[in-house]
PAKEKOL-573992 format. One record per residue (C-alpha): residue number from 1; x, y, z; residue in one letter. Coordinates in steps of 0.2 Angstrom, whole numbers. Layout:
! PAKEKOL-573992
SITE	seq	east	north	up	type
SITE	NUM	X	Y	Z	a $
...
! end
This chain:
! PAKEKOL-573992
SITE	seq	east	north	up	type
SITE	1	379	335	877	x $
SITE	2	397	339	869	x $
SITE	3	399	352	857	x $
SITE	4	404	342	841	x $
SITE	5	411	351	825	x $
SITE	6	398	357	812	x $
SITE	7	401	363	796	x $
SITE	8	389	376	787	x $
SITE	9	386	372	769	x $
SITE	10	378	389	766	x $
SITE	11	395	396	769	x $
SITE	12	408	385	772	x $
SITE	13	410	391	788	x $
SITE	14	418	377	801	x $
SITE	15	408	380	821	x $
SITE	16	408	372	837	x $
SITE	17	390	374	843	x $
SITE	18	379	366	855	x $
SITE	19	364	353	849	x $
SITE	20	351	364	848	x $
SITE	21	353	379	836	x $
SITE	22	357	395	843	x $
SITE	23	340	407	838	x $
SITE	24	349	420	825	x $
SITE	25	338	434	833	x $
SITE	26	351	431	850	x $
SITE	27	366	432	840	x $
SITE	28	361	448	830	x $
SITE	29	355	456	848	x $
SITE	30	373	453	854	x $
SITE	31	383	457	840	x $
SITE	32	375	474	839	x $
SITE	33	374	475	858	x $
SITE	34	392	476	856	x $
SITE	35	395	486	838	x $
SITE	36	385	500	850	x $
SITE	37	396	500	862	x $
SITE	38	410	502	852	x $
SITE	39	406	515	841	x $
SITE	40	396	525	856	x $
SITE	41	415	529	864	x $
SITE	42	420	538	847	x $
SITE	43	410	552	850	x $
SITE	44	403	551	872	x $
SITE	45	420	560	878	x $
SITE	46	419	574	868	x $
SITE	47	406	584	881	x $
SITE	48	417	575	897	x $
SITE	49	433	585	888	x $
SITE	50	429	602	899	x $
SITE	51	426	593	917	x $
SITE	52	442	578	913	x $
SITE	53	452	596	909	x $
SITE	54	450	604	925	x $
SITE	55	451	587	933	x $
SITE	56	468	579	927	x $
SITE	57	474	596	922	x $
SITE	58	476	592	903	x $
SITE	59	482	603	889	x $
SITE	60	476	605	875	x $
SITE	61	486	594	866	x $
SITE	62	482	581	878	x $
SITE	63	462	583	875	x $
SITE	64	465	580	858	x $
SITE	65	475	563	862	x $
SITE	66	461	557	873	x $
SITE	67	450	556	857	x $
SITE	68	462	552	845	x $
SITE	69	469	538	851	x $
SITE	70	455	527	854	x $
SITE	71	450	532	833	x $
SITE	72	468	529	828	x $
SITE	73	468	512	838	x $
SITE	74	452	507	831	x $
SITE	75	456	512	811	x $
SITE	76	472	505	811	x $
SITE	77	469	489	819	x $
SITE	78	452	485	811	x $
SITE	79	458	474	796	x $
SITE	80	469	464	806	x $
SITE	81	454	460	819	x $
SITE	82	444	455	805	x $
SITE	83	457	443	796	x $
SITE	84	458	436	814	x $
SITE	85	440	433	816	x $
SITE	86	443	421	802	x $
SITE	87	456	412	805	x $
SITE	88	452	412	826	x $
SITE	89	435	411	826	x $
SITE	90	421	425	826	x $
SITE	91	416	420	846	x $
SITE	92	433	421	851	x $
SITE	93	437	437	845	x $
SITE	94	422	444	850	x $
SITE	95	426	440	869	x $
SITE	96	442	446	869	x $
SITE	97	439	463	858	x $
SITE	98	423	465	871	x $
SITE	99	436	459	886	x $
SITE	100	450	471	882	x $
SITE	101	439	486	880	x $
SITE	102	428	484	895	x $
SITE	103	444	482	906	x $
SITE	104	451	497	898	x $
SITE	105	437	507	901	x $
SITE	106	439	502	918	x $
SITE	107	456	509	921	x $
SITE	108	452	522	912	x $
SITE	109	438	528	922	x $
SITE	110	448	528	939	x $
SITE	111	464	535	929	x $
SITE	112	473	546	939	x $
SITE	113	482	557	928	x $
SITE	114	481	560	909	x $
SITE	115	495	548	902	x $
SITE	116	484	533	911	x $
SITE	117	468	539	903	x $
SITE	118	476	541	884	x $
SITE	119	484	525	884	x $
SITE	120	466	516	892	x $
SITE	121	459	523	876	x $
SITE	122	470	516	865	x $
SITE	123	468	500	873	x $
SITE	124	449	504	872	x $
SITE	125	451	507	852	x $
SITE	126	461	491	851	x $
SITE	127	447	479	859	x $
SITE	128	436	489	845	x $
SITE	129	444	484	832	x $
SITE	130	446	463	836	x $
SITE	131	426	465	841	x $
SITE	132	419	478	826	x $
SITE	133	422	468	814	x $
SITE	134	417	450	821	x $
SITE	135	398	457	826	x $
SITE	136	396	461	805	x $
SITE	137	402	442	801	x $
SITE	138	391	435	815	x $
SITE	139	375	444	809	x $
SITE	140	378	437	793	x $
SITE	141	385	419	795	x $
SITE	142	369	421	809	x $
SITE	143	354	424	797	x $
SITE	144	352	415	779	x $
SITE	145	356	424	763	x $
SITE	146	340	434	757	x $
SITE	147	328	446	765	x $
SITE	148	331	441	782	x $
SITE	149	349	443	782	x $
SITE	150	345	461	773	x $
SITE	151	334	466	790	x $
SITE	152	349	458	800	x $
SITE	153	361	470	790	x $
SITE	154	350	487	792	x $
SITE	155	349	482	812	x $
SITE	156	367	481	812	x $
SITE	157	368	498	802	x $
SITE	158	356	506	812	x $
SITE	159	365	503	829	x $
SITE	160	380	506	824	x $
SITE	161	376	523	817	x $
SITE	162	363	526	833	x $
SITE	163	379	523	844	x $
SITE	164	389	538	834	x $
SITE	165	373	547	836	x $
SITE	166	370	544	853	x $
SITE	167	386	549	860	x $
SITE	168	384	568	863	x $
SITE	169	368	564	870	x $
SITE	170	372	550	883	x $
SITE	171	391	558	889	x $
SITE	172	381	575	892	x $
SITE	173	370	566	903	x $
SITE	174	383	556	912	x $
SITE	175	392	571	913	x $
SITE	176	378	582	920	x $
SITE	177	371	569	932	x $
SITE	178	385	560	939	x $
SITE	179	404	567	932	x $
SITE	180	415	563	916	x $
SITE	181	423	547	924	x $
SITE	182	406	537	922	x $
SITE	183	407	541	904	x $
SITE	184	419	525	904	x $
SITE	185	415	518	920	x $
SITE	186	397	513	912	x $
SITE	187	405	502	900	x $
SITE	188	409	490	913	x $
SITE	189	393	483	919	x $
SITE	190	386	485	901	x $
SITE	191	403	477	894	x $
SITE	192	400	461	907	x $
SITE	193	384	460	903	x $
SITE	194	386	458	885	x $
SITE	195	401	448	887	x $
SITE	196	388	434	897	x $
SITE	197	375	434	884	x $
SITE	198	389	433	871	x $
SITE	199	395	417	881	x $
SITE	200	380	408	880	x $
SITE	201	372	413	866	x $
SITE	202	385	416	852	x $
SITE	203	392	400	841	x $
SITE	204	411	399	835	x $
SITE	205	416	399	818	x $
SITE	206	430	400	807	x $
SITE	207	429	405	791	x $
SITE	208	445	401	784	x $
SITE	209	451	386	793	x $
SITE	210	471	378	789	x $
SITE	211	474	397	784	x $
SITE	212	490	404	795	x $
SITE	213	489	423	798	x $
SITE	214	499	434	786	x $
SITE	215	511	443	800	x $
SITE	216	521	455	787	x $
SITE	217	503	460	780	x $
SITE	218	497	462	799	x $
SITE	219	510	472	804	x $
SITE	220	512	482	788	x $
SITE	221	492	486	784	x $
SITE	222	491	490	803	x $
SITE	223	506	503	805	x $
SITE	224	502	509	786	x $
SITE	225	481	514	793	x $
SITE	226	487	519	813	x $
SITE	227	503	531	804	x $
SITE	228	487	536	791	x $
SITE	229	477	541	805	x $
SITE	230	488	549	816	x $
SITE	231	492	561	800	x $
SITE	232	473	565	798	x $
SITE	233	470	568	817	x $
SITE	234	485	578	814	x $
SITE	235	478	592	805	x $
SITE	236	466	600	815	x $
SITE	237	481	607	826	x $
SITE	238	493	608	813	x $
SITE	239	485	613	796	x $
SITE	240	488	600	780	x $
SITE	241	505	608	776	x $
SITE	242	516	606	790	x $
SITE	243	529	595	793	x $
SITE	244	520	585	808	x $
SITE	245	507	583	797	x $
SITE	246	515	577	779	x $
SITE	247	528	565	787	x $
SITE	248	516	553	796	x $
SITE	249	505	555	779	x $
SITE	250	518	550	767	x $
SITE	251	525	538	779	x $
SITE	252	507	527	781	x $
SITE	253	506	530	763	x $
SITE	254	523	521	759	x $
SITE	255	518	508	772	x $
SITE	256	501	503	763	x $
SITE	257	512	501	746	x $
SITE	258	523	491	753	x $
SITE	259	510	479	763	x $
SITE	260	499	480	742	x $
SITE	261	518	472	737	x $
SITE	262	519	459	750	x $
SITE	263	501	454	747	x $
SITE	264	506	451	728	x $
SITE	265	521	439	734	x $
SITE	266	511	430	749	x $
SITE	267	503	413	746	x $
SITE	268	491	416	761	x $
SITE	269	487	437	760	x $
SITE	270	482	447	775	x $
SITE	271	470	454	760	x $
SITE	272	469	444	745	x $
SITE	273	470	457	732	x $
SITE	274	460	449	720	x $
SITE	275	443	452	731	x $
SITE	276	444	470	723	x $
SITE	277	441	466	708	x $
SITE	278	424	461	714	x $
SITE	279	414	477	708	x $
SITE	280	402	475	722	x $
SITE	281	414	473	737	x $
SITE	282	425	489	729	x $
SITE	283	414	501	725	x $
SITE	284	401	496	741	x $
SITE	285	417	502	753	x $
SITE	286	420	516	742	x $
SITE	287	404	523	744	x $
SITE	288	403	519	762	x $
SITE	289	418	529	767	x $
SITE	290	411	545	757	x $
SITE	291	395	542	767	x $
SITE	292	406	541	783	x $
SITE	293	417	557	778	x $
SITE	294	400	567	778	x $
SITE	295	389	558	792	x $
SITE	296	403	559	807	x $
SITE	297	404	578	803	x $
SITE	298	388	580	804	x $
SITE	299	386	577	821	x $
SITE	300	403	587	827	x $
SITE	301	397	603	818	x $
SITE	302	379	599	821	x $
SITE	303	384	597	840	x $
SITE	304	395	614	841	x $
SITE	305	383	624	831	x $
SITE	306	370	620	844	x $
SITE	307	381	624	858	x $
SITE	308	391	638	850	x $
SITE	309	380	647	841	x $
SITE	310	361	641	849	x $
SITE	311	369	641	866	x $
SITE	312	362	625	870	x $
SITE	313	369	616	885	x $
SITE	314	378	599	879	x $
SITE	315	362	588	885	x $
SITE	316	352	600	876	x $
SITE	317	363	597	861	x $
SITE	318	362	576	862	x $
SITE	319	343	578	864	x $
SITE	320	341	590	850	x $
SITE	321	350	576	839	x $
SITE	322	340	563	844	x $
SITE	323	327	565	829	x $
SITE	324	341	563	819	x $
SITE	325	346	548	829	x $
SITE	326	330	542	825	x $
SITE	327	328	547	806	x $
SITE	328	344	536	805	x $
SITE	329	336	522	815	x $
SITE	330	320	521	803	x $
SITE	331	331	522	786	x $
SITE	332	342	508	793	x $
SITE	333	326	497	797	x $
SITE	334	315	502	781	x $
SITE	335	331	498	768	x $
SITE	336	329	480	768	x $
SITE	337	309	480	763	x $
SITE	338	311	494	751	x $
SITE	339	326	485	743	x $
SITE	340	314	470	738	x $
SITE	341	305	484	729	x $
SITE	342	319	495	720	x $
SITE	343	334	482	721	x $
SITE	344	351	487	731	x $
SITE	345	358	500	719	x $
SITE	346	343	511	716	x $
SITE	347	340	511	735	x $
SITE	348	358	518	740	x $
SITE	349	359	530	725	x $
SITE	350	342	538	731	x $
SITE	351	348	537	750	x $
SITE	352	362	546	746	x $
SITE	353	354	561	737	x $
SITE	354	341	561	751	x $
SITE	355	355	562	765	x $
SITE	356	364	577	749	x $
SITE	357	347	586	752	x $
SITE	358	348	587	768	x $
SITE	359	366	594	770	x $
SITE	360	362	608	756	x $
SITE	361	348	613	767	x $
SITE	362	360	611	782	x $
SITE	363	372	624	774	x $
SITE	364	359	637	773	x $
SITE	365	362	638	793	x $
SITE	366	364	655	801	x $
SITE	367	366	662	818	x $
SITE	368	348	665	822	x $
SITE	369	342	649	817	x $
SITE	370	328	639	825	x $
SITE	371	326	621	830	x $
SITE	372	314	617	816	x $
SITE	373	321	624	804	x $
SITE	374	343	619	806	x $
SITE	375	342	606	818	x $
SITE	376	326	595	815	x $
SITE	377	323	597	797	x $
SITE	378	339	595	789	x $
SITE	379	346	582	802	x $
SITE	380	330	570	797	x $
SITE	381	333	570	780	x $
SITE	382	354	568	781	x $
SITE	383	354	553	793	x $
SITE	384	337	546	786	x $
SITE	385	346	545	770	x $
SITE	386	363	540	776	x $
SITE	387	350	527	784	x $
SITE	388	345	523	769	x $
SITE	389	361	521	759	x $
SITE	390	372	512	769	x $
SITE	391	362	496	771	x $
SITE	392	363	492	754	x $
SITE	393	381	495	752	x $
SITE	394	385	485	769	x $
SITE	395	373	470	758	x $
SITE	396	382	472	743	x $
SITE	397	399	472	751	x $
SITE	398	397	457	761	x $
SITE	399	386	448	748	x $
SITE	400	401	446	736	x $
SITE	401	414	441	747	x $
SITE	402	420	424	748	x $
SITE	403	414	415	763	x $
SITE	404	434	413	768	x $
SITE	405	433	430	767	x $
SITE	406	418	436	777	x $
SITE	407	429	443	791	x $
SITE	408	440	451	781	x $
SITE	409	425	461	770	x $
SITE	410	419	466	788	x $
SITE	411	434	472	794	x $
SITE	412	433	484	775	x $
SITE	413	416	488	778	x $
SITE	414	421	497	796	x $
SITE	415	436	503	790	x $
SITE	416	430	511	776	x $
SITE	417	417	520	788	x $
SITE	418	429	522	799	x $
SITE	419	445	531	790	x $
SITE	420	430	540	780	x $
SITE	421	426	547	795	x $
SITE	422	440	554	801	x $
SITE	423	448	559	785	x $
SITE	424	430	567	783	x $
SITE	425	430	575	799	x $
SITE	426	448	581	797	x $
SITE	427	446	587	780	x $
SITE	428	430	598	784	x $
SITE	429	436	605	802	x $
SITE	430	450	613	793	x $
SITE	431	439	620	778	x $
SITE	432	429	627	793	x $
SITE	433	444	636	799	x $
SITE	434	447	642	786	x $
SITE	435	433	653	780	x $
SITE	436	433	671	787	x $
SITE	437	425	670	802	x $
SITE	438	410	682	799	x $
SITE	439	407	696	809	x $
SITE	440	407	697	829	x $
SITE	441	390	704	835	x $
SITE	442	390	699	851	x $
SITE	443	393	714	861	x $
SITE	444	374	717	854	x $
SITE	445	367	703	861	x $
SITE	446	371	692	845	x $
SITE	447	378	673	851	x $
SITE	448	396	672	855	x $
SITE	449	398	660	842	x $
SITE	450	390	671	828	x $
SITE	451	406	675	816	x $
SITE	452	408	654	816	x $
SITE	453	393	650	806	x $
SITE	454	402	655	788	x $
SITE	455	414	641	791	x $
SITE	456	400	629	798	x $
SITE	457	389	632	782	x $
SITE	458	405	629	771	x $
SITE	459	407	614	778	x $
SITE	460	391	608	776	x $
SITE	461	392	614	757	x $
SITE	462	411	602	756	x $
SITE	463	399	588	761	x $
SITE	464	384	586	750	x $
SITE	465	397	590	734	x $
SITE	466	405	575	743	x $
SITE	467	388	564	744	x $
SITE	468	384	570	725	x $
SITE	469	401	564	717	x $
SITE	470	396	548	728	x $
SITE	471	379	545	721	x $
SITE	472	386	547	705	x $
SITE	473	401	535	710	x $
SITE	474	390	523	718	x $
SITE	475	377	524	700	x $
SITE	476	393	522	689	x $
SITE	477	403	510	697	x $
SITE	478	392	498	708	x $
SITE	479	383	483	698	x $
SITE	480	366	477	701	x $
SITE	481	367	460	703	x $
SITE	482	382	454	716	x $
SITE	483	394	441	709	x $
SITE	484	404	432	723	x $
SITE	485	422	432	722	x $
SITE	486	432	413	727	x $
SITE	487	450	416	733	x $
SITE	488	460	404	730	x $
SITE	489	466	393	745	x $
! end
């Protein structure tokens, strides 16, 4: 039977879909099938960096641009692939963010020097930021407003941060059973498999049909975030005060001002500015990307601790994070029931002082610490409660948005999580370096990596000062009820 045009009342959305309804459980399997995949390369190639080194001959300049540009490619395009999801349709983006990633993982895998690999990440980071943000607008536009949409939202929050969390523990396997190369190769077959179900199950849908696509904005938001982030990655080489970190922060700083002044003259915005005003959507991205700047260090100095100062081997490492993995997993999942109970707000302040808990315990670390007691303990009750917090944030966030806007608030959402991120990570490995190391025991039989566990702990300390000032943030700021906010066409 011919697909015939369809318009969904709930949301105002426009789709082309078959005449028998899509089950929403098949749309929310793929769209986090692909959100996992996507946010598993951010961390999988840090434990391939030793063998891909020896292998392409890399420097260490060039290690640090195999991860960066696949983060600075996905943070800086991420608001433009969510407008376009909008205006082009949430299928079709999916396809050709999923599309472009798995065939630069691809060519990244059989790269034969380290120019080729660096630029297939960025390619990789591109296709993540026209997919990320269409899987969050499908699970929503999928599942009716209410409790079921809730579940559908902590599903979505839990795979995405079990991808993050899984990426130390499934590169080191890759890497110890087969070689770094398979830590993109396997993105292929999983990537074509997605892309299939994705073809068969998922229904198109604009959000903001008639609307034409705001280039200046594009092109201004997108350099202003990708100059942004290059700065950031920039300081764990260079330090906060050089010139090679300043000039590409005050430059994407200048850009975004100038893309906030065009949005003010533009009839059809990139971002319609107004959609701030809407306490809920503001202060939800706000306290997502503090969560963010404190969750994606975690693992990193959870990950070196364990194989710096523990001496675990990096499989030992992922599987040591893999409670953690967990703890995030079951948060995710038990939000939406326990939000019924305590409403939204309460839910994300209390998440957030769980996950604050556990990074002050985490900060007590020192270098003869056990499993139970630096790994286990702490990690559970920092991911649990990261768990916890964001899927009342992503709710709120989404829930007062517009429905023209639905991409758009998606594309903040993994923006915020993502910039958060790495300015977190940036901010908190340069604290780290610079606390006196402590002292080097090792010729005495102490762990080579003894005198780093001062800076380690500091870090730890940064980030649940981080998480209080956002509990208090998100208790402040954030309104209990969600009012949504109508653009104007």
């Amino acid at each position: 039977m011919t697909a015939m045009p369809q318009t969904d009342s709930a949301t105002g959305s426009t789709s082309t879909a078959p005449s028998s309804r899509t089950r929403p459980w098949l749309v929310v399997l793929v769209a986090c099938a692909g959100q996992f995949l996507v946010v598993l390369d951010v961390s999988v190639m840090n434990v391939a960096l030793p063998s891909l080194k020896a292998d392409l001959g890399l420097g260490t300049l060039g290690l640090q641009w195999v991860l960066n540009a696949y983060s600075i490619a996905f943070a800086g395009f991420m608001l433009l692939g969510g407008r376009a999801a909008d205006l082009y349709g949430r299928k079709t983006m999916f396809l050709a963010g999923l599309g472009l990633f798995t065939a630069a993982s691809a060519v990244g895998g059989i790269a034969p020097e380290g120019s080729w690999l660096i630029g297939a990440r960025a390619a990789q980071g591109l296709g993540a930021a026209a997919l990320s943000p269409a899987t969050l607008t499908l699970v929503t536009s999928a599942v009716p407003a209410g409790a079921a949409r809730s579940r559908a939202i902590g599903t979505w929050t839990a795979v995405g941060a079990a991808g993050g969390a899984a990426g130390g523990f499934v590169g080191g396997l890759l890497v110890d059973l087969l070689n770094w190369r398979w830590v993109l190769l396997v993105n292929v077959p999983v990537g074509v498999l997605i892309l299939a179900a994705a073809a068969l199950w998922l229904r198109e849908g604009r959000a903001a049909a008639g609307r034409r696509l705001d280039l200046p904005g594009a092109v201004l938001v997108t350099a202003g975030l990708a100059t942004l982030a290059y700065g950031i990655v920039q300081t764990e080489t260079a330090g906060w005060t050089s010139a090679a970190t300043l000039l590409p922060l005050l430059a994407g700083l200048a850009l975004l001002v100038c893309f906030v002044a065009v949005q003010r003259r533009t009839e059809e915005p990139l971002v319609p500015l107004g959609i701030f005003r809407n306490r809920a959507v503001s202060a939800a991205n706000a306290g997502i990307l503090l969560c963010g700047s404190s969750s994606f260090g975690m693992w990193f100095f959870m990950t070196v601790y364990a194989q710096n100062v523990l001496g675990y081997t990096p499989l030992q490492a992922g599987l040591a994070l893999v409670p953690s993995s967990l703890a995030v997993l079951v948060g995710s999942k038990a939000a939406p029931r326990l939000m019924t109970a305590t409403g939204a707000k309460p839910l994300a302040v209390a998440g957030i002082l769980v996950a604050a808990a556990g990074f002050a315990w985490q900060s007590t670390l020192t270098a003869d610490g056990t499993f139970l007691t630096t790994i286990l303990g702490p990690g559970v009750l920092m991911m649990g409660g990261i768990g916890l917090a964001t899927t009342p944030l992503a709710t709120l966030a989404t829930s007062g948005a517009a429905p023209g806007d639905a991409g758009l608030v998606s594309g903040l959402v993994n923006t915020s999580r993502t910039m958060g991120g790495a300015l977190g990570l940036a901010v908190l490995t340069t604290v780290a370096a610079a606390v006196p190391a402590g002292p080097d025991f090792s010729a005495v039989g102490a762990p080579d990596g003894a005198h780093l566990v001062p800076g380690y702990a500091m870090a730890f300390r940064v980030s649940t000062g981080v998480l209080l000032a956002a509990a208090v943030l998100t208790a402040v700021w954030l309104p209990r009820s969600v009012h949504r906010t109508v653009q104007k066409p």
